[in-house]
VOSEZA-495493 format. One record per residue (C-alpha): x, y, z. Coordinates in Angstrom, 1 decimal, padded with zeros to 4 digits, always signed. Layout:
BEGIN
xx: X; yy: Y; zz: Z
...
end
This chain:
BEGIN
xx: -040.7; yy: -046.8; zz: +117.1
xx: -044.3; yy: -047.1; zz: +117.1
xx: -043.9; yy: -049.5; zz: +120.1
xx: -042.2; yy: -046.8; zz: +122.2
xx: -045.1; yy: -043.7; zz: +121.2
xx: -048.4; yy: -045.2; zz: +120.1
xx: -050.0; yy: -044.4; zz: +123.7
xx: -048.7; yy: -040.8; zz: +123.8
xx: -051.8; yy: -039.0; zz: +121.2
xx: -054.3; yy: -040.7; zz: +123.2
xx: -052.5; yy: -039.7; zz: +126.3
xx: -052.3; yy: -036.6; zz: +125.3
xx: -055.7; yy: -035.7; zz: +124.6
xx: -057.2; yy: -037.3; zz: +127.4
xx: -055.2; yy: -035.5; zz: +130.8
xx: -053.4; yy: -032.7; zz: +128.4
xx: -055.5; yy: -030.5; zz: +130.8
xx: -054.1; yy: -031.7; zz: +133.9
xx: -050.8; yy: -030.1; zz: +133.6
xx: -051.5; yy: -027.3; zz: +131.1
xx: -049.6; yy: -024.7; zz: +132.4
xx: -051.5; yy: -021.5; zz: +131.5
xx: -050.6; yy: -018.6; zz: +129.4
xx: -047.4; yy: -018.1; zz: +130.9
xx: -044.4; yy: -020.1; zz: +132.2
xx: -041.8; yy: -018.6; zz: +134.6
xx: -038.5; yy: -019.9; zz: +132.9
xx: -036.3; yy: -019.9; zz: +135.3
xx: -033.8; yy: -021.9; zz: +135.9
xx: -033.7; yy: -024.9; zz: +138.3
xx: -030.7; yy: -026.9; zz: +137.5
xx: -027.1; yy: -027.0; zz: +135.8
xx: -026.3; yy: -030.4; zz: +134.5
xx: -022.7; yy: -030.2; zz: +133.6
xx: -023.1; yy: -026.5; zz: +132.3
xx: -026.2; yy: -027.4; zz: +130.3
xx: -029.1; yy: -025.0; zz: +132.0
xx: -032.8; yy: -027.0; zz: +133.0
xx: -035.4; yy: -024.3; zz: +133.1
xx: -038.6; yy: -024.4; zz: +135.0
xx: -040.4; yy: -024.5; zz: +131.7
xx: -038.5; yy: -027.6; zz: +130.2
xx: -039.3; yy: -029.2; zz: +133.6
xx: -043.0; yy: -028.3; zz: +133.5
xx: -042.7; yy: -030.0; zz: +129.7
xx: -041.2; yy: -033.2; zz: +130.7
xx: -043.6; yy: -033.9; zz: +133.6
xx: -046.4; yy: -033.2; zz: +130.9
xx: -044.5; yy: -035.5; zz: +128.7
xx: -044.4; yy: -038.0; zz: +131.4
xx: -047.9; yy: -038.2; zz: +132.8
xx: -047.0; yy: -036.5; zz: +135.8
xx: -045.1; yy: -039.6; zz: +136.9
xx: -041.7; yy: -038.0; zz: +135.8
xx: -039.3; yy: -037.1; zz: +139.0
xx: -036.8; yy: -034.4; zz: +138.7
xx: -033.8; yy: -037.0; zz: +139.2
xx: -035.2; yy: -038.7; zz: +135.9
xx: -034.9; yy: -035.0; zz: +133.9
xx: -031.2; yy: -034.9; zz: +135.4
xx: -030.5; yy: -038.3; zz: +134.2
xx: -031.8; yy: -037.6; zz: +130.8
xx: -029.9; yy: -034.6; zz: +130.1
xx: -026.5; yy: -037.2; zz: +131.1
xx: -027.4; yy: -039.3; zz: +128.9
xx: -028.3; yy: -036.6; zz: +126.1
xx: -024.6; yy: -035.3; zz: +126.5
xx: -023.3; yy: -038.9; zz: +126.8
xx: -024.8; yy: -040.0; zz: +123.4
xx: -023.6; yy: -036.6; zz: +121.9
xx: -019.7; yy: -037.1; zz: +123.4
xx: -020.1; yy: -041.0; zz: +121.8
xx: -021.0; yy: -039.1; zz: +118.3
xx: -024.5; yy: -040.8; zz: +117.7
xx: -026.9; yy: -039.2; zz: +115.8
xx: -030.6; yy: -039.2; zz: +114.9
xx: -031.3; yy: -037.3; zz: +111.3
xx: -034.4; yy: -035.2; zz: +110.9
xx: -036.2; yy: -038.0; zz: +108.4
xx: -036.1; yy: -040.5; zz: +112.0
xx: -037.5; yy: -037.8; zz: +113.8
xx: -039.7; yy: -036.6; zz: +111.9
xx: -041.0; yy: -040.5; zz: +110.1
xx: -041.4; yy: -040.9; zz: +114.5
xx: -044.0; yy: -037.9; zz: +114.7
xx: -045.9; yy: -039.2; zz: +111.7
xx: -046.7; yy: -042.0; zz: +113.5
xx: -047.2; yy: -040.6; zz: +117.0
xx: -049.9; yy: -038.5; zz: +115.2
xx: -051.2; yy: -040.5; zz: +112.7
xx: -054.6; yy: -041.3; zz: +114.4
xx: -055.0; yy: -037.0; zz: +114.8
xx: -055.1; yy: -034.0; zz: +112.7
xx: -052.4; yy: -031.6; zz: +112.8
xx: -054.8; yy: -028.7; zz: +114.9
xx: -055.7; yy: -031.5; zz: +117.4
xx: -051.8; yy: -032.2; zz: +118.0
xx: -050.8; yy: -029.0; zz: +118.3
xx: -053.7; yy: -028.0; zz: +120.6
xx: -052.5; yy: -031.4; zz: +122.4
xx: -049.0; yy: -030.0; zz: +122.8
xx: -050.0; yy: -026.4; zz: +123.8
xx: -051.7; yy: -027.9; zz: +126.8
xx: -048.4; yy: -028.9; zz: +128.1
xx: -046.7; yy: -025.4; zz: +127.0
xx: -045.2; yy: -027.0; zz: +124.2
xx: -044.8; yy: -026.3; zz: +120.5
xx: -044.5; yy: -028.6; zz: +117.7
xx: -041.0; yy: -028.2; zz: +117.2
xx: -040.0; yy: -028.1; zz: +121.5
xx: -041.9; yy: -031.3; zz: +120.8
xx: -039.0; yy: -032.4; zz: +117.7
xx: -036.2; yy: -031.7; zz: +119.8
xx: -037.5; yy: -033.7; zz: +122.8
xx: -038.5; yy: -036.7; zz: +120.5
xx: -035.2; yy: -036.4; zz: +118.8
xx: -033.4; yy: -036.6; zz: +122.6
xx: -035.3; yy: -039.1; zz: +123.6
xx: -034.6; yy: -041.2; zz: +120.2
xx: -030.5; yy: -040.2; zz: +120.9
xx: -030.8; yy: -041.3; zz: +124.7
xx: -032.5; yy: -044.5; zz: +123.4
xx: -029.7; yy: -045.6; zz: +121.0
xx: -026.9; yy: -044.9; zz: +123.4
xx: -028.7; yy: -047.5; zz: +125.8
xx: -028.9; yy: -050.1; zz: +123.0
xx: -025.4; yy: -049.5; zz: +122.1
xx: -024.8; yy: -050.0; zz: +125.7
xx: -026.4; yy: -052.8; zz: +126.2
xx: -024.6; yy: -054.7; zz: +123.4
xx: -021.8; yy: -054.2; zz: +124.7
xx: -022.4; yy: -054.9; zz: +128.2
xx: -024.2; yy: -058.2; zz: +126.4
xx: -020.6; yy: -059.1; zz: +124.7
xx: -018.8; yy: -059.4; zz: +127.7
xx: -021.8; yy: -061.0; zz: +130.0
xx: -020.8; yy: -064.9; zz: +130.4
xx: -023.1; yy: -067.2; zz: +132.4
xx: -021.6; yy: -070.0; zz: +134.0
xx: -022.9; yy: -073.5; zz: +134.2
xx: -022.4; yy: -073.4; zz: +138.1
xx: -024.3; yy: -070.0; zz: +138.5
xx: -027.4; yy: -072.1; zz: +136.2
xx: -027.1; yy: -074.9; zz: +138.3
xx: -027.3; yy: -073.2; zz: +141.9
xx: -030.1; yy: -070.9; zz: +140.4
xx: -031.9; yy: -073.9; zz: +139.5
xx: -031.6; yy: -076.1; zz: +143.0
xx: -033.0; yy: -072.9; zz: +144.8
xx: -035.8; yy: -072.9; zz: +142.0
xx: -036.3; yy: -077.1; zz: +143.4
xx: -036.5; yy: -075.6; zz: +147.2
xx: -038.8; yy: -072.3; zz: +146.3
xx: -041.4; yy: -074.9; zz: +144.0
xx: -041.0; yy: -077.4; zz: +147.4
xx: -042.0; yy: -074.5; zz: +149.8
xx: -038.9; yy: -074.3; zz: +151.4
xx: -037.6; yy: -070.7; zz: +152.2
xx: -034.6; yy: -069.3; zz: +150.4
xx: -033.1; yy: -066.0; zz: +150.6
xx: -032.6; yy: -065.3; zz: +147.2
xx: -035.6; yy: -062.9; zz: +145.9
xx: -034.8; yy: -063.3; zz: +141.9
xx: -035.7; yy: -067.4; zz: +142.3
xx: -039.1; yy: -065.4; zz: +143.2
xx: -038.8; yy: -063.0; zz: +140.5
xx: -037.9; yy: -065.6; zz: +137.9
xx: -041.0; yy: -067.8; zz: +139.2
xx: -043.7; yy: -065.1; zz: +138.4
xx: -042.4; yy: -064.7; zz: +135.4
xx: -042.4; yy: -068.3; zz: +134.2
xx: -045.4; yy: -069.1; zz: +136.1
xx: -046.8; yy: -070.7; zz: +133.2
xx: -044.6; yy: -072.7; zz: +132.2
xx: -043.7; yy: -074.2; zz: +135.8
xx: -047.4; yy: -074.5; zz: +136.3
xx: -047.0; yy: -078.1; zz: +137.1
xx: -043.1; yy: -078.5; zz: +138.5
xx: -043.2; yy: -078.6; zz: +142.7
xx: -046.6; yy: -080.1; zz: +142.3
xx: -047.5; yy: -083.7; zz: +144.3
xx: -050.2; yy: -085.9; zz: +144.2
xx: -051.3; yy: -086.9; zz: +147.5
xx: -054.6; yy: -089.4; zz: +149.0
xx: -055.2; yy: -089.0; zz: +152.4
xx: -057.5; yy: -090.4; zz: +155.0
xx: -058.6; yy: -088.8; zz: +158.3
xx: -058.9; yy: -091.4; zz: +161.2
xx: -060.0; yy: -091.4; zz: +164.9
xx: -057.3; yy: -093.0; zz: +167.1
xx: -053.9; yy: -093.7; zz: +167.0
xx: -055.3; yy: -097.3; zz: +167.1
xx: -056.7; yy: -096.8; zz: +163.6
xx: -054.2; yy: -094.8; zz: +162.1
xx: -051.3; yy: -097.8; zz: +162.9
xx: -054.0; yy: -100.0; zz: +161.4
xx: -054.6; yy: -098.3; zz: +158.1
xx: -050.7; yy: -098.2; zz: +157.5
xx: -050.4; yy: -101.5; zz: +158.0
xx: -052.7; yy: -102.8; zz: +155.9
xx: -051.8; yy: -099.9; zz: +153.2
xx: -048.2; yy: -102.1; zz: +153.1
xx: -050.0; yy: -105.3; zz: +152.5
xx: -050.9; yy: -103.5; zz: +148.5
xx: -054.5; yy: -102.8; zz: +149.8
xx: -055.1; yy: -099.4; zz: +148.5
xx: -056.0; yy: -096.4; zz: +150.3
xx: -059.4; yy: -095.9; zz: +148.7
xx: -060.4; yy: -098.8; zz: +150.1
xx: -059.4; yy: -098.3; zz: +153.3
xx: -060.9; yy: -095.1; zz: +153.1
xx: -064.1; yy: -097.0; zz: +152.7
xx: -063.4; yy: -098.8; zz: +155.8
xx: -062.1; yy: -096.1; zz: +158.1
xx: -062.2; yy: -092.7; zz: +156.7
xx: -064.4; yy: -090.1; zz: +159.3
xx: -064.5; yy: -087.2; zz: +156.2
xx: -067.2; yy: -087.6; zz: +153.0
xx: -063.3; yy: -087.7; zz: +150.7
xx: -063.6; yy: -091.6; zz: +151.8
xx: -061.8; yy: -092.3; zz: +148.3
xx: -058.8; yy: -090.1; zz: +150.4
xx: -058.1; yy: -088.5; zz: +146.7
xx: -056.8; yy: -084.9; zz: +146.9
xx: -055.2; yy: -085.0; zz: +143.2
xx: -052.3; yy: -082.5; zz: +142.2
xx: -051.7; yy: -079.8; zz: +144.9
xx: -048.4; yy: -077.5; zz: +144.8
xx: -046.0; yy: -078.3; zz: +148.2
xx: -045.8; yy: -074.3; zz: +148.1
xx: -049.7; yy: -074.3; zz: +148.6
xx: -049.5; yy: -077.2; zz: +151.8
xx: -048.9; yy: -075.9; zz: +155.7
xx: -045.5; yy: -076.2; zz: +156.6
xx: -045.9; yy: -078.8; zz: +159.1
xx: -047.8; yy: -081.2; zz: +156.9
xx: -045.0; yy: -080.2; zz: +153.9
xx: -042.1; yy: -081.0; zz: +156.2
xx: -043.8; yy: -084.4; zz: +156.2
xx: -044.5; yy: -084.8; zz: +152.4
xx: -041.8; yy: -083.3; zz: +151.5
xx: -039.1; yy: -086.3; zz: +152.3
xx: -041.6; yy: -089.3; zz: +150.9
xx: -040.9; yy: -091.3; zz: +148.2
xx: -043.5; yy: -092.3; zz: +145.9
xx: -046.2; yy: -094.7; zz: +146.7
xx: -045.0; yy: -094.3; zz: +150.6
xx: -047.8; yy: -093.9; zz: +153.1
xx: -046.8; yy: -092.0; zz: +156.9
xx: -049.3; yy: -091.5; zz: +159.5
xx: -049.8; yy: -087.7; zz: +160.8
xx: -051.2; yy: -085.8; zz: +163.8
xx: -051.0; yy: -082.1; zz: +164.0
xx: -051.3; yy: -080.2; zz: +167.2
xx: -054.6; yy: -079.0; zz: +168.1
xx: -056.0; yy: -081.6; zz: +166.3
xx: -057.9; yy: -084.6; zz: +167.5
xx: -058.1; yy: -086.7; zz: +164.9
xx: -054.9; yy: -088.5; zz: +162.9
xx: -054.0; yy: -088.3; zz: +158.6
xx: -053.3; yy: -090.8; zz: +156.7
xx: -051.1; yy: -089.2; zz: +154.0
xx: -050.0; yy: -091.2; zz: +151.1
xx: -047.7; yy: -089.6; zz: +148.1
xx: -048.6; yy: -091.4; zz: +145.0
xx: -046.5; yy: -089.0; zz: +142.5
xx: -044.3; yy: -086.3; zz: +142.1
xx: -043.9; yy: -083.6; zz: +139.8
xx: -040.5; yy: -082.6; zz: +139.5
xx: -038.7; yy: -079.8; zz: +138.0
xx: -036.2; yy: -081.1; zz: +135.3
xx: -032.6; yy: -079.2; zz: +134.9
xx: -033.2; yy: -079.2; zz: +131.1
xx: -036.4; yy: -078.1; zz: +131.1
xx: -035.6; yy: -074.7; zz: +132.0
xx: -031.7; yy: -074.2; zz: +132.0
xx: -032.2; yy: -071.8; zz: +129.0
xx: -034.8; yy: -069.8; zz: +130.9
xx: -032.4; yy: -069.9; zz: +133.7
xx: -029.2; yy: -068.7; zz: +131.4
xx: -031.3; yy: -065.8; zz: +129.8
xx: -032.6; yy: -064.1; zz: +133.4
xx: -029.3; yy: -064.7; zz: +134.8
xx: -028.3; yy: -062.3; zz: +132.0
xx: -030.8; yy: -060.1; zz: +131.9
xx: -029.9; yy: -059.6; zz: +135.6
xx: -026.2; yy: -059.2; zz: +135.0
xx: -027.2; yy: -056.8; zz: +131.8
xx: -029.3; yy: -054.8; zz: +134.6
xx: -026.8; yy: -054.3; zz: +137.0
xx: -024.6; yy: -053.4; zz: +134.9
xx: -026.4; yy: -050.7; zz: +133.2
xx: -027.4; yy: -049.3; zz: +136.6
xx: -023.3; yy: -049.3; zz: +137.7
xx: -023.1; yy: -047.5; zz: +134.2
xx: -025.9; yy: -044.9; zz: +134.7
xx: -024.2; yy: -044.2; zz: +138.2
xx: -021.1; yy: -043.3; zz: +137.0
xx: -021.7; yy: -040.8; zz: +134.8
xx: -023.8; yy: -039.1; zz: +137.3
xx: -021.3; yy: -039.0; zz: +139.9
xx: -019.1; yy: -038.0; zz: +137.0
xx: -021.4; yy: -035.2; zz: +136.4
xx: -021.0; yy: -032.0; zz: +137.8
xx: -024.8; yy: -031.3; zz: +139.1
xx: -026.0; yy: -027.8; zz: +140.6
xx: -029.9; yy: -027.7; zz: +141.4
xx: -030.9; yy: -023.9; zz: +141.5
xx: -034.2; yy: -024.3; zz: +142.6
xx: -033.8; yy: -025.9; zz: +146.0
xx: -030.7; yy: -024.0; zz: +146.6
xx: -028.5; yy: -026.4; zz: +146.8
xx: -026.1; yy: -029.2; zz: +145.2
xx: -026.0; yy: -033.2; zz: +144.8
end
């Protein structure tokens, strides 16, 4: 609980002022959510609540889910509710909450019967969730595919599904290393020399030496160490991309007038087992989302909605 309300005191006290309503609210009304009234206070309240950063749709879908939870029977006694205040408070005095609150136009108690709302909506969406979670079955095949499209996004290549992005941000630290090559290169004059230094690459003489021999750039070692494909042009990465290790190919890119020598010497590569279980548990999380969203629309377009205020209906 504390998770879900420790920043609301300090919120409170800092830009209570911002939406304080004045001495008087007009409490009309400004919606019907399947016969239950919204008044313009209640609105003002829950924009307060919300840091201003509270849309109207979000008030109608609260009020949905309030009636679901109370048509699914759960409840919330007065000892959660209230053992959830203590705690939202427990940094401030009494006089210094309820000034807090008064900023908004609420009282203590308005405050109660939001908290205890908000605590019901909650636990209808865990309940939910469980048993969307029961019936949620990820199939090898579905890990598998996710996982070659993970191989092309770490390579560079371009995909067209955006979760292998998603999933990637999210793990960046633990695929820190996977789609990562290590590459020497040498930059040459002439076609002449570039045909030369691959030649003599095959014979096992090593590029650093050759670098010695015919590298134009101050890198005369050729050593570039671990660079991500993702991170490399495309034209050079088309080229890496296919080598095996230890192979050396000779490259020269339009517009420029002098020839690489680009050698691969290893590969990082991203292992199946390494992060199937990552894999399996996004996959869900994504089906779990979905589903909860499919949920969330039906029972609004279940809901009969009237919004007064705009003089008109969804």
């Amino acid at each position: 609980m504390n998770g879900i309300f420790s920043f609301f005191v300090i919120f409170l006290i800092v830009i209570g002022t911002k939406f304080a309503c004045g001495n008087e609210l007009i409490d009309e009304v400004v919606a019907v959510v399947n016969g239950e009234i919204i008044t313009q206070r209640q609105l003002e309240q829950v924009i307060f609540l919300g840091g201003g950063n509270w849309e109207f749709e979000n008030m109608i879908e609260d009020f949905i889910l309030y009636q679901e939870a109370e048509r699914e029977r759960i409840s919330v006694s007065s000892e959660t509710v209230e053992k959830a205040l203590v705690e939202i408070k427990a940094d401030i005095s009494d006089a210094e909450f309820e000034q807090a609150l008064a900023q908004g136009g609420l009282t203590v108690s308005e405050y109660q019967e939001w908290l205890r709302r908000k605590i019901l909506r909650d636990r209808l969406k865990h309940q939910k969730r469980k048993k969307i979670d029961k019936n949620i079955r990820i199939k090898d095949r579905e890990t598998r595919e996710f996982y070659l499209e993970l191989k092309k996004y770490l390579d560079g290549q371009d995909i067209s599904e955006a979760g292998v992005a998603q999933f990637y941000r999210s793990h960046k630290k633990n695929l820190a290393n996977a789609g990562k090559v290590q590459i020497a290169q040498i930059i040459v004059k002439s076609k002449a020399a570039a045909d030369l230094v691959l030649q003599q690459s095959k014979t096992e003489e090593s590029l650093a030496t050759l670098g010695k021999k015919f590298s134009l750039d101050n890198n005369v070692g050729g050593e570039l160490g671990w660079i991500s494909l993702r991170e490399i042009k495309p034209s050079l990465r088309a080229v890496i991309l296919p080598l095996k290790e230890g192979e050396v190919v000779k490259v020269k890119e339009e517009k420029e007038d002098f020839y690489r020598v680009i050698q691969l010497k290893k590969r990082k590569e991203l292992d199946f087992i390494d992060c199937e279980k990552e894999i399996e548990e996004y996959l869900k999380e994504e089906k779990e989302k979905e589903s909860m969203q499919e949920w969330l629309k039906e029972l609004t377009t279940n809901s009969e909605i009237r919004i007064i205020k705009n003089q008109k209906e969804l």
